[in-house]
C-alpha positions in Angstrom: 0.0 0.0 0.0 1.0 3.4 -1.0 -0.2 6.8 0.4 1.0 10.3 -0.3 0.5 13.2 1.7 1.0 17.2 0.4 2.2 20.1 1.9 3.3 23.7 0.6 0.3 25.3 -0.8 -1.0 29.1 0.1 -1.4 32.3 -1.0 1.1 34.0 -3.5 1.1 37.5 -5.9 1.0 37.0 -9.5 4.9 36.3 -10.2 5.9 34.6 -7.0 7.0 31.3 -6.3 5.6 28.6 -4.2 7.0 24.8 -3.6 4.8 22.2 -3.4 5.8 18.7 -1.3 4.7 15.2 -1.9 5.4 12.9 0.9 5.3 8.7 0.0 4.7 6.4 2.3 4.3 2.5 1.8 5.9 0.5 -0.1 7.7 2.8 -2.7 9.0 -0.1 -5.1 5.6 -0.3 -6.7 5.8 3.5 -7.6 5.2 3.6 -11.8 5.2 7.3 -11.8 4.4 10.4 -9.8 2.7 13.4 -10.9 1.2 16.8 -9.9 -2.7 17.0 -10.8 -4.6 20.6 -10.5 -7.9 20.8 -10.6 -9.2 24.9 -10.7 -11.9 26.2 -10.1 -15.4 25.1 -12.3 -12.5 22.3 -13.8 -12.0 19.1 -14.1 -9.1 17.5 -12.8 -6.0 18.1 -14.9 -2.5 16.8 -15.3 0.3 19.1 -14.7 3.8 17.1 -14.5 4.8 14.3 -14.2 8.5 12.4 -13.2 9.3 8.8 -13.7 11.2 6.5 -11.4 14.2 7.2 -13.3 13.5 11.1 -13.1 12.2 12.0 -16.3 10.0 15.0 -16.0 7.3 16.2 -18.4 5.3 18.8 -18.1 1.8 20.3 -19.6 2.5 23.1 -22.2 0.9 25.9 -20.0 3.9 25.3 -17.0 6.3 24.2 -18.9 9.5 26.8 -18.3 7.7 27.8 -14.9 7.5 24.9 -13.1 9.7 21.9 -12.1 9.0 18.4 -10.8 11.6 16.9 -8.7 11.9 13.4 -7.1 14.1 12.8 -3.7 14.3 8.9 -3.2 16.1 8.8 -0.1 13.5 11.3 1.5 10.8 10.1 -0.3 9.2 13.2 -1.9 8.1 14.3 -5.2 8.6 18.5 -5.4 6.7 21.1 -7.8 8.7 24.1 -7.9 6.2 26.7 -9.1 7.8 29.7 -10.4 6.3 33.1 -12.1 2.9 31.8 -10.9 -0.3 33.8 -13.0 -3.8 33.8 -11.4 -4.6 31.0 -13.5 -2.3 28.6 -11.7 -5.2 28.7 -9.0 -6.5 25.4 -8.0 -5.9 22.7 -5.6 -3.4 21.0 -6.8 -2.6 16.8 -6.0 -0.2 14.3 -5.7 -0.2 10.9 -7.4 1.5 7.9 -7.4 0.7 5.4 -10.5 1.4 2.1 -9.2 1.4 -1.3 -10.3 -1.0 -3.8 -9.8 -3.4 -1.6 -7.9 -5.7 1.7 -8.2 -3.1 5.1 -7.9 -2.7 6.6 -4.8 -4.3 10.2 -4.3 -3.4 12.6 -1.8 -5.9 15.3 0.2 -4.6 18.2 -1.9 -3.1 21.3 -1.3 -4.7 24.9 -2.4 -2.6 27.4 -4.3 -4.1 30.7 -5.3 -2.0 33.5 -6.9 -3.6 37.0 -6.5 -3.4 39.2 -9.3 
């Protein structure tokens, strides 16, 4: 079993920076994938990066040069560096873990919203 856990979300001005943290706990050598979902507000749920085990990032066109996905293996997070954030980066954003052999792992969320 795998669970994940955020943190780092809050309030920002349009151009500022946040860092979002993904915390994994379980049993990590099932881990596919991770990746940061947003869903904003009136939106369906949305993919906005993701990194693979071997640290391969990709991102969504609309972040790509502003925000950057991260994995720590030894602490066990997955990081979203958000940079330049625009009021349209509001939502609550959520941590995933695709695994294998069983249903991907969901955090709480964490609400960003960038005031303009």
């Amino acid at each position: 079993q795998v669970h994940v856990e955020e943190s780092g979300g809050g309030l920002v001005q349009a151009g500022g920076s946040l860092r979002l943290s993904c915390e994994v706990f379980g049993t990590v050598s099932s881990i596919l994938n991770m990746a940061w979902y947003r869903q904003r507000p009136g939106k369906q749920r949305e993919l906005v990066a993701t990194i693979t085990t071997e640290r391969i990032p990709s991102y969504v066109d609309s972040v790509k040069g502003r925000f950057t996905i991260s994995m720590d293996i030894l602490r066990g997070t997955v990081d979203l560096q958000m940079n330049s954030l625009k009021p349209e980066d509001t939502a609550v954003y959520y941590c995933n873990a695709e695994l294998q052999d069983s249903d991907p792992a969901w955090g709480q969320g964490t609400q960003v919203i960038v005031s303009s």
